[in-house]
Structures are given as structure tokens and as C-alpha cells.
LOLUM-228698 format. One record per residue (C-alpha): residue number from 1; residue in three letters; x, y, z. Coordinates in steps of 0.1 Angstrom, whole numbers, plus 5000, padded with zeros to 4 digits. Each point is the difference from the previous one (the first is absolute). Layout:
BEGIN
+-----+-----+------+------+------+
:   n : res :   px :   py :   pz :
+-----+-----+------+------+------+
: NUM : ALA :    X :    Y :    Z :
...
+-----+-----+------+------+------+
This chain:
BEGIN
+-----+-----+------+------+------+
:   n : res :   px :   py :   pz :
+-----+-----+------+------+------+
:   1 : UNK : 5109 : 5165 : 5055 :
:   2 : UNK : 4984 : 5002 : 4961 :
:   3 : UNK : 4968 : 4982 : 4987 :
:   4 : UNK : 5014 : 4975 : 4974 :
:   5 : UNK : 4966 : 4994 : 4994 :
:   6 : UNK : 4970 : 5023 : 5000 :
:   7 : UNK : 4963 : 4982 : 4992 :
:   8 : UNK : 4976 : 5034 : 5001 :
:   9 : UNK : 4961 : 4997 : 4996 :
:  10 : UNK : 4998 : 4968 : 4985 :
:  11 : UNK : 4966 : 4986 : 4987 :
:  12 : UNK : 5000 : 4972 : 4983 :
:  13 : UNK : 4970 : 4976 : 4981 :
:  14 : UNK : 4998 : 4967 : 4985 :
:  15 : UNK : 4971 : 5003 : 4977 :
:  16 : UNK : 4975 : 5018 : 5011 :
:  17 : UNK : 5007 : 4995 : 5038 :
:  18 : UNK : 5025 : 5021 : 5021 :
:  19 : UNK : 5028 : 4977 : 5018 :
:  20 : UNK : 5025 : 5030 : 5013 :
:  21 : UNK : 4987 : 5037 : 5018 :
:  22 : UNK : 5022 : 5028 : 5003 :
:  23 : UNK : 5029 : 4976 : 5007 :
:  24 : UNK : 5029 : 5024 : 5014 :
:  25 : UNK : 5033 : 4984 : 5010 :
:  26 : UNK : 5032 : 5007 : 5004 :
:  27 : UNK : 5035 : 4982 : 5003 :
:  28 : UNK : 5033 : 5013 : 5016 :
:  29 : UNK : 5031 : 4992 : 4986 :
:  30 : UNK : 5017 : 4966 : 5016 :
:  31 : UNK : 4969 : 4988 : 5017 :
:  32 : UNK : 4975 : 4976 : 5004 :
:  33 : UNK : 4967 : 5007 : 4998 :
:  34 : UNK : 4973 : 4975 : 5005 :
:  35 : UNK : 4967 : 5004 : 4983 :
:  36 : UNK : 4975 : 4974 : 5020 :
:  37 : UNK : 4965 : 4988 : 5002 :
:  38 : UNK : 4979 : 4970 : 4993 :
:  39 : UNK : 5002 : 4986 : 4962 :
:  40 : UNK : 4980 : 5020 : 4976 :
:  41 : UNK : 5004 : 5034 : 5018 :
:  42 : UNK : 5018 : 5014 : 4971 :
:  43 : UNK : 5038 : 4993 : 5011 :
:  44 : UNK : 5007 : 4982 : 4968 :
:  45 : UNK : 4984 : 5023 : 4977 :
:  46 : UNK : 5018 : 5034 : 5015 :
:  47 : UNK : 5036 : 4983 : 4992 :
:  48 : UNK : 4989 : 4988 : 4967 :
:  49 : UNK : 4988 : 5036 : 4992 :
:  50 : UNK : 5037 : 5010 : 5007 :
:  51 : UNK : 5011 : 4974 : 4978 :
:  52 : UNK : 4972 : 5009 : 4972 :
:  53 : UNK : 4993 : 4963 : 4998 :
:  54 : UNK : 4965 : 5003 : 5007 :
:  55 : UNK : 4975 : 4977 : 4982 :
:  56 : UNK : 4984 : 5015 : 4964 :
:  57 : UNK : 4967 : 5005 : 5017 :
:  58 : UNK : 5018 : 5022 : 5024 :
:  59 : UNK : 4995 : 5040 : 4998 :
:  60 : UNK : 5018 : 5028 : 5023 :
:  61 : UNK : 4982 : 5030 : 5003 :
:  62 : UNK : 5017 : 5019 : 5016 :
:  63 : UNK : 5032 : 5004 : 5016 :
:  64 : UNK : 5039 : 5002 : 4997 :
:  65 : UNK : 5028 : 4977 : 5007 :
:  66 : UNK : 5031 : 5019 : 5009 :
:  67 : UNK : 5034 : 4975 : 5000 :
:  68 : UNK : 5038 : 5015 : 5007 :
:  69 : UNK : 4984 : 5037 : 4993 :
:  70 : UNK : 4983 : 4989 : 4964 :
:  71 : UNK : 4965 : 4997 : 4993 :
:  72 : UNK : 5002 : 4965 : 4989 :
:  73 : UNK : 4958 : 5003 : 4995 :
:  74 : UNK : 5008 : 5018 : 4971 :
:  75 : UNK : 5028 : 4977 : 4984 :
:  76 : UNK : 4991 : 4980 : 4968 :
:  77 : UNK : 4999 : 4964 : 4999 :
:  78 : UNK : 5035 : 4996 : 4985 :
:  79 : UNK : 5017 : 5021 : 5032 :
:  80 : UNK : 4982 : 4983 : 5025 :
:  81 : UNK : 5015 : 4966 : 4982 :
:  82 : UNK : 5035 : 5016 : 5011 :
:  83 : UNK : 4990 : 5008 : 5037 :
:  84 : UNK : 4983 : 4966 : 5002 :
:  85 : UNK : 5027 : 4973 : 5015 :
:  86 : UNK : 5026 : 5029 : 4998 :
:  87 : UNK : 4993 : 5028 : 5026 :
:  88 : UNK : 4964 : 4982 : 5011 :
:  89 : UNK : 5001 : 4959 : 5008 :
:  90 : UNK : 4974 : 4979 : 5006 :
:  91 : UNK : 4999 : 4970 : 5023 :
:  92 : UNK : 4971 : 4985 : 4990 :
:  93 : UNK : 4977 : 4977 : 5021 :
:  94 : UNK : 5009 : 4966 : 4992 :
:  95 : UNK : 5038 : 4992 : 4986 :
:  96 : UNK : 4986 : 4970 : 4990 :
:  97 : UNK : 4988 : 5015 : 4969 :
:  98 : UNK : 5019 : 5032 : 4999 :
:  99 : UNK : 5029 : 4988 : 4981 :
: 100 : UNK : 5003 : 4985 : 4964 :
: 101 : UNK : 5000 : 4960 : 5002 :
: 102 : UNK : 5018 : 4997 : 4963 :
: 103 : UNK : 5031 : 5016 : 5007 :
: 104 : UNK : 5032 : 4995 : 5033 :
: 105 : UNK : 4997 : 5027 : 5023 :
: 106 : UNK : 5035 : 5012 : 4991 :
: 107 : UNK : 4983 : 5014 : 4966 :
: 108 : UNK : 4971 : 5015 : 5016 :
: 109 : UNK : 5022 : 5019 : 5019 :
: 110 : UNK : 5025 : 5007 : 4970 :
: 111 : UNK : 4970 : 5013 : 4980 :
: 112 : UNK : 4989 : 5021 : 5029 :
: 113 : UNK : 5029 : 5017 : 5008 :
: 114 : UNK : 5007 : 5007 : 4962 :
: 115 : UNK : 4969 : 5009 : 4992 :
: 116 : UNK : 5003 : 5033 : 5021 :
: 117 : UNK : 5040 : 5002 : 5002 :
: 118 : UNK : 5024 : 5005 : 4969 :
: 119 : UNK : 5018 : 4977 : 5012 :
: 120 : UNK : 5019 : 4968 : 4984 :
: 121 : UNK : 4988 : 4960 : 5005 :
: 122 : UNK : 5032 : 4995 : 5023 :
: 123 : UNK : 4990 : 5037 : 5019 :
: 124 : UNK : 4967 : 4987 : 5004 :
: 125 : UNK : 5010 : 4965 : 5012 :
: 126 : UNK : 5027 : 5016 : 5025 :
: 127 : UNK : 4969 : 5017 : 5014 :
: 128 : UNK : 4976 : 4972 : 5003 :
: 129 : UNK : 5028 : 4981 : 5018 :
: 130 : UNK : 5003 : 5030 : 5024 :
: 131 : UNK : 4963 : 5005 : 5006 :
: 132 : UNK : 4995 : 4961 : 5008 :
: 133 : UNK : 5026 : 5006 : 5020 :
: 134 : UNK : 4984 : 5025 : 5019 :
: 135 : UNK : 4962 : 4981 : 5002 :
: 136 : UNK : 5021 : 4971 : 5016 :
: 137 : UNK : 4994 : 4971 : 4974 :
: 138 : UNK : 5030 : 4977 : 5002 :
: 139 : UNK : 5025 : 4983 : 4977 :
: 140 : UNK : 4988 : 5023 : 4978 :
: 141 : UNK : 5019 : 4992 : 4963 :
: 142 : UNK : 4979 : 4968 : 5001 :
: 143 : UNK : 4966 : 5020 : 5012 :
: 144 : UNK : 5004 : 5025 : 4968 :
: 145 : UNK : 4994 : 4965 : 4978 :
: 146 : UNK : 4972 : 4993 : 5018 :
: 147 : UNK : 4965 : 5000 : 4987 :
: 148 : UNK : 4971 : 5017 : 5028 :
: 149 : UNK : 4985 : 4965 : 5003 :
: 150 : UNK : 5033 : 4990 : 5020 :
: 151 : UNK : 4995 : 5024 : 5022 :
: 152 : UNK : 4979 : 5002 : 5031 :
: 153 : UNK : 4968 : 5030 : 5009 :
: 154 : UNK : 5027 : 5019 : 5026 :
: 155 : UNK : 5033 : 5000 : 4971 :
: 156 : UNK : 4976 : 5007 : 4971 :
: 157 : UNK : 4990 : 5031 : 5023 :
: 158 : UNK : 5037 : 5007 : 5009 :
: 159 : UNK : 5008 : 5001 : 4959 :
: 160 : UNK : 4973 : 5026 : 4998 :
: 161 : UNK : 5015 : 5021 : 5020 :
: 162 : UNK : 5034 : 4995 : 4987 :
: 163 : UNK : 4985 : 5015 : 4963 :
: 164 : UNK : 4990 : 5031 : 5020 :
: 165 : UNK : 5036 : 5003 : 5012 :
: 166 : UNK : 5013 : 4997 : 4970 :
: 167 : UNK : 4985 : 5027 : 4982 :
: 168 : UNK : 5004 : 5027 : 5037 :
: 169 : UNK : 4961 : 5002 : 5006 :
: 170 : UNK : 4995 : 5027 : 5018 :
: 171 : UNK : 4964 : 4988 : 5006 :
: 172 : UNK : 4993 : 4963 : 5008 :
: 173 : UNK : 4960 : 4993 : 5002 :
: 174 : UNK : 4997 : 4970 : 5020 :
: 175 : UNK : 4965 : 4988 : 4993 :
: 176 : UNK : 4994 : 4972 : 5033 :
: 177 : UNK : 5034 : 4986 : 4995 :
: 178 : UNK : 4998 : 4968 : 5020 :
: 179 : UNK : 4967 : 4991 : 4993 :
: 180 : UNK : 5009 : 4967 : 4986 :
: 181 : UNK : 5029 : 4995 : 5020 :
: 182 : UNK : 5005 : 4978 : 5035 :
: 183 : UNK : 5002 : 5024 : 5034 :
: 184 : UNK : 5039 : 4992 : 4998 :
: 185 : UNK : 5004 : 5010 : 4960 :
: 186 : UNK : 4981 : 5030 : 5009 :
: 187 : UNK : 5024 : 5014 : 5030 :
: 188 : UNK : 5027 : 4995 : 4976 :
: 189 : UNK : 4987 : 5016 : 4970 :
: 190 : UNK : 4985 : 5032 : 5024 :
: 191 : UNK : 5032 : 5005 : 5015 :
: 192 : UNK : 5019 : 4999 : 4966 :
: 193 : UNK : 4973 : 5029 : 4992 :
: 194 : UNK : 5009 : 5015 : 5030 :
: 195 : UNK : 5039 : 5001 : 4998 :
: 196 : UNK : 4995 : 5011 : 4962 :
: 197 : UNK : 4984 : 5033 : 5015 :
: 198 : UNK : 5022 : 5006 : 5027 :
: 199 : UNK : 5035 : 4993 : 4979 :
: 200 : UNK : 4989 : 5015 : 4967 :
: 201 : UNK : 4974 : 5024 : 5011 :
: 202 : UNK : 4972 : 4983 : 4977 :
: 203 : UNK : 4965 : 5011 : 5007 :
: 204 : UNK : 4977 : 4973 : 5006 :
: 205 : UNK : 4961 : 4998 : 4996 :
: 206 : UNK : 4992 : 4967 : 5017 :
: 207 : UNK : 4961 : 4991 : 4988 :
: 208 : UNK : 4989 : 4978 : 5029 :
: 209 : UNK : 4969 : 4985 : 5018 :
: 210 : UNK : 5022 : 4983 : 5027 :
: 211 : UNK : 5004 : 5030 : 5027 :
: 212 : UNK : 5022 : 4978 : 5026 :
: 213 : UNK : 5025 : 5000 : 4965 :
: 214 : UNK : 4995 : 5039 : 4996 :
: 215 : UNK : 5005 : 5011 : 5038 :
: 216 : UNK : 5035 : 4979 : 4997 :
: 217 : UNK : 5015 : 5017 : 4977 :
: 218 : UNK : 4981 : 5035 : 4981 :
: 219 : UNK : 5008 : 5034 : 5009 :
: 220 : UNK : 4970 : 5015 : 4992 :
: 221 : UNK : 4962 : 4985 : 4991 :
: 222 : UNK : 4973 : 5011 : 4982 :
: 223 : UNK : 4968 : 4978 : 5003 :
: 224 : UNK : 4973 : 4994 : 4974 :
: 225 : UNK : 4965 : 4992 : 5000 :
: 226 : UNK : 4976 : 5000 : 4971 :
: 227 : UNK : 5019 : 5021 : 4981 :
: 228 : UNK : 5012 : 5022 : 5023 :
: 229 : UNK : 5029 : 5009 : 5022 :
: 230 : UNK : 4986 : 5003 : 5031 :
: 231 : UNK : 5027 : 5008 : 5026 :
: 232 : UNK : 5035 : 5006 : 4999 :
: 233 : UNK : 5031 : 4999 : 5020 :
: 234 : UNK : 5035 : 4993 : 5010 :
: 235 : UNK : 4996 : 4963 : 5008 :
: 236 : UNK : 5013 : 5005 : 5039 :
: 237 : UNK : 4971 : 5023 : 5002 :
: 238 : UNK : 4975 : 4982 : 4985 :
: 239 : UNK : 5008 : 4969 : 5023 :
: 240 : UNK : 5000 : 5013 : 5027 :
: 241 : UNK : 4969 : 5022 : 4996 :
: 242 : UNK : 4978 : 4991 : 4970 :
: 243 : UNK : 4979 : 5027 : 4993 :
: 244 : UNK : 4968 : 4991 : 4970 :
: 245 : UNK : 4979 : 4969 : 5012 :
: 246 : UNK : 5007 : 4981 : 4972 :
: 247 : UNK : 5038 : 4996 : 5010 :
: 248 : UNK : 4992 : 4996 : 5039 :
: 249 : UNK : 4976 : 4973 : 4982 :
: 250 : UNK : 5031 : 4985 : 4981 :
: 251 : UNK : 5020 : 4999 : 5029 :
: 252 : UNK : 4978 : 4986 : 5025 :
: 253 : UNK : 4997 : 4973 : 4976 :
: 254 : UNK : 5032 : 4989 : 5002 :
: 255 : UNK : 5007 : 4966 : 5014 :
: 256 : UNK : 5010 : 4999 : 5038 :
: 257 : UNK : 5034 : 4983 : 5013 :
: 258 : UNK : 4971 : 5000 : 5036 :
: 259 : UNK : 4982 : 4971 : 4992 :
: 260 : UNK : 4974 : 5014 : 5027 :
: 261 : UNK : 4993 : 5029 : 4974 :
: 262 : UNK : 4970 : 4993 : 4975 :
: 263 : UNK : 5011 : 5007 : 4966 :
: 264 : UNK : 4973 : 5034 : 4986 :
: 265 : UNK : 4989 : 4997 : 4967 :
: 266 : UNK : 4986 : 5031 : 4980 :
: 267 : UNK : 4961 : 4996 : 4996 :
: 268 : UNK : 4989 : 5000 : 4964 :
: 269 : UNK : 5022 : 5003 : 4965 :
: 270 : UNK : 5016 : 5021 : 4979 :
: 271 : UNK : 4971 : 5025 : 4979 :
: 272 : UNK : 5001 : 4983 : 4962 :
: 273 : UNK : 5010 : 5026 : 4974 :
: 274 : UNK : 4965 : 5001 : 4992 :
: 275 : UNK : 4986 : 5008 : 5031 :
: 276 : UNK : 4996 : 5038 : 5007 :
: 277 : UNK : 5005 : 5012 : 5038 :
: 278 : UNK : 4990 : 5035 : 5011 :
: 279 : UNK : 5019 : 5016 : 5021 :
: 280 : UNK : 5036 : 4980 : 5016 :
: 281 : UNK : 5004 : 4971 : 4979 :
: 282 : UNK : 5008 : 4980 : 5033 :
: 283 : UNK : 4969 : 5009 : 5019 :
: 284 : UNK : 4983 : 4965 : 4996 :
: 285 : UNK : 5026 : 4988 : 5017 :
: 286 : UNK : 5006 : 5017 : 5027 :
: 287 : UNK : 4995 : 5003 : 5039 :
: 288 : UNK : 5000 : 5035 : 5004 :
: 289 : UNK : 4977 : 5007 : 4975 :
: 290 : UNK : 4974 : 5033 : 5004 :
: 291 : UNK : 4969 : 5002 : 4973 :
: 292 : UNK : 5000 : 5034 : 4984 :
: 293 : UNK : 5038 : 5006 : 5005 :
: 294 : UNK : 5021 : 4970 : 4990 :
: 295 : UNK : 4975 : 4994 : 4970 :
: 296 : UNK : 4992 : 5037 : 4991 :
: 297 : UNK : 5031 : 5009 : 4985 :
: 298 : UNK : 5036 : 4981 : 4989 :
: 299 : UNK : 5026 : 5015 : 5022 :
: 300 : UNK : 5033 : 5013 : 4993 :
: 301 : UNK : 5032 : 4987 : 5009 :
: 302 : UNK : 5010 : 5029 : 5028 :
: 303 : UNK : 5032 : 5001 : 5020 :
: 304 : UNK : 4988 : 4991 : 5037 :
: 305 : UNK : 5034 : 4994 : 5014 :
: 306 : UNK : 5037 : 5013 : 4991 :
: 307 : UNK : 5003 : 4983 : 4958 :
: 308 : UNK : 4973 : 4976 : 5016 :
: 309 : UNK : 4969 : 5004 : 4978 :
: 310 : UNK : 4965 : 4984 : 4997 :
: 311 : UNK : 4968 : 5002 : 4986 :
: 312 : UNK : 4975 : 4991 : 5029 :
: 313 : UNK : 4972 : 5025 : 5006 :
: 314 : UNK : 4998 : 4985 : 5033 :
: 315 : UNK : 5032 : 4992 : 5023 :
+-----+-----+------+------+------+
């Protein structure tokens, strides 16, 4: 199966501090792929590289960004317009806020779809009825008049997705999707996702802190921490045999349906951007730690097990 997207030796700063290290990642065609870890790890700022909608104080060193074959690091501002809600969409963290509150939902979507199709006003409407259609919001000639106040967190989502239908993504970035959603709003919404990829073959990077969500339904995970990508797997593997501390850390923290089980927390926080580590940024942290090894040099991410990798000097 192809890479439809390639992320080699990314570094990344925001002012004068370094947020991303040597981020390499890379997406299959008609997967999803979950990128995980604890909020600040870097999740947000590796899709919004892809994107280029990184904030102005933002500089990449280094690194490519390789999309469908084409070096999209390279593209200028105007081409990147084109790819942007056309062959890339972005489902942001709150649809509370993600759509325009001055104008019905039916021109959003009109605008959208012309916007990167030469296609007519009726075309385009013909489409938006087809791509509500296919997100599931009902009685839908009425729901095209509607403004996104009428609707609620879970259909605001839906209509998100529906504008990266309409224009054939082949990438959707779903950046913590059900954040602001109900447990019930979120099922639907991640199994929409889910039966997108499997029918039309759309790859899927799901950003997400929520690992019970990400076992459910990724095909492959990547997990950050402080900047890095420190293990990586098929998601079956990585379940069933975690590998880096940090994750085995992640998981053990999950909440128990055994109410005999104590929940484990992770000791400490997160390293501030300011705060220089020698050595494996996680060593602070963790239980298996050895002085003048884990804190001597920053590991690389290795291959340990068959397309299992991780970046523990240790296990």
C-alpha cells in the first residue's frame, strides 16, 4: 500500500524554542492513523505543519512534507490555498466555532464546493444535498437554510465533514474530533469517520489524547511526547504489547471497568518548552529510569518488533 503522506525529519520552533524533533511519519492510503499523547506533546502542531497553518512566530527548519507524491513543503502560499479544503480537510476542535455564524449552512457548503470545483450554483447545491445526505443530517432542504446556531456540537461536526466530502479529500485531519461532544455524539461522529475510510478509502489522521477512542477504531498509532514520536505501531500491536514506558504509562492509566483496580496516574508533568532535558525527554518520568543511560543521550526511534518501533534505551 502507498504513503499518501510522508512527514521526513521534521523540526520545528516557535520563537526561539524547538516544539517538533525529527518528526517522521507516514500514512497509507485508506487508513486511520492515530497520532496520541497527552495535550501539548506536539499532536496539534505536526497536523497544522501539514496544513501550513502554523502561527507567525512559527519557523520549520528543516524537513519535507511529501502529499499524493508532491512535495507540498515546497508549494507557494497560493497552491497550498487549492489543496486546503480540496484534497486536505480539516476537522477542527470545536464545531462550535468552526463554521461562519452570518451565513445558512447550505451557502457555506455552496461556496466550499465552488470554491475548488468549476462547477455551477445548482451543481454545487446537488452536491451539498448529496454530502448531507451521506453525514446523516435529516430533512435536509430545511437544514441547508439553517444558520450553525440551530444546530447542535454533534451536527455542526457532521456538516464539517460533509464539506470534506464534497470537495473528495483524500486527506481528512481530524484534530480531537469529539472533544466537545457527549460520549453518544462522539460514537456517532467516530463511526461516520470510520465508514468514510472504509467506503471511500479516505485516509484518516485522528489527533487524540483519548486512547480507549483510538484502540476502537485506528489502524495504526504513532505516540508523542515532548515533541517527539516516541513509538510506533499497528494499533493491534501496540495494545496488546506496548513497547516505550510512556505508552505502557498511558495505558495503565486508563480507567478500569474492575472497580477493585486503582486507577495509576503518571508522576510529574509534561517538560515546558523551556525546560531543557538531557538525554530521553521522558526520563523524569519514568520507572525504569538508569542515570548515565536514559539521561546521557536522546534515543532513536528503532524497530524492536516486526513495523513495531520505539525509542526506549531501556526495554
Amino acid at each position: 500500500m502507498d504513503n499518501l503522506l510522508e512527514i521526513r525529519n521534521l523540526n520545528l520552533f516557535i520563537g526561539k524554542y524547538q516544539v517538533l524533533y525529527n518528526i517522521n511519519l507516514n500514512l497509507k492510503a485508506g487508513i486511520m492513523h492515530a497520532l496520541a499523547g497527552e495535550s501539548g506533546c506536539g499532536k496539534t502542531m505536526t497536523a497544522m505543519s501539514v496544513m501550513r497553518l502554523l502561527p507567525k512566530s512559527a519557523l520549520v527548519k528543516s524537513g519535507e512534507i511529501i502529499f499524493d507524491g508532491e512535495n507540498i513543503s515546497e508549494y507557494k502560499e497560493r497552491q497550498m490555498r487549492r489543496l486546503r479544503g480540496n484534497k486536505i480537510a480539516l476537522i477542527p476542535q470545536d464545531p462550535m466555532t468552526a463554521l461562519n455564524p452570518l451565513y445558512t449552512v447550505g451557502n457555506q457548503l455552496i461556496e466550499s464546493i465552488r470554491t475548488h470545483s468549476k462547477v455551477t450554483d445548482r451543481q454545487a447545491l446537488r452536491k451539498a444535498r448529496e454530502v448531507l445526505d451521506m453525514v446523516r443530517i435529516p430533512d435536509i432542504e430545511n437544514k441547508l437554510k439553517y444558520y450553525p446556531h440551530e444546530f447542535s456540537g454533534g451536527m455542526k461536526q457532521r456538516i464539517i465533514i460533509a464539506m470534506a466530502l464534497a470537495c473528495n479529500a483524500k486527506l481528512i485531519i481530524a484534530d480531537e474530533p469529539t472533544t466537545a461532544l457527549d460520549v453518544t455524539i462522539q460514537k456517532q461522529i467516530m463511526d461516520l469517520l470510520d465508514e468514510i475510510k472504509k467506503e471511500l478509502k479516505t485516509t484518516v489522521l485522528l489527533i487524540s489524547h483519548d486512547l480507549a477512542l483510538v484502540s476502537n477504531y485506528a489502524d495504526y498509532v504513532s505516540v508523542m511526547y515532548s515533541g517527539h514520536i516516541v513509538e510506533e505501531a499497528p494499533a493491534k500491536d501496540f495494545f496488546k504489547k506496548p513497547l516505550h514506558p510512556y505508552s505502557t504509562a498511558l495505558l495503565n492509566s486508563l480507567p478500569s471497568t474492575n472497580p477493585a483496580l486503582k486507577l495509576k496516574t503518571i508522576e510529574g508533568a509534561p517538560p515546558a518548552l523551556q525546560t531543557e532535558i538531557a538525554g530521553c525527554k521522558f526520563h523524569p518520568r519514568c520507572e525504569y529510569f538508569k542515570p548515565g543511560i536514559c539521561d546521557a543521550k536522546e534515543p532513536e526511534l528503532i524497530e524492536k518488533a516486526i513495523y513495531h518501533f520505539s525509542s526506549c534505551l531501556i526495554k
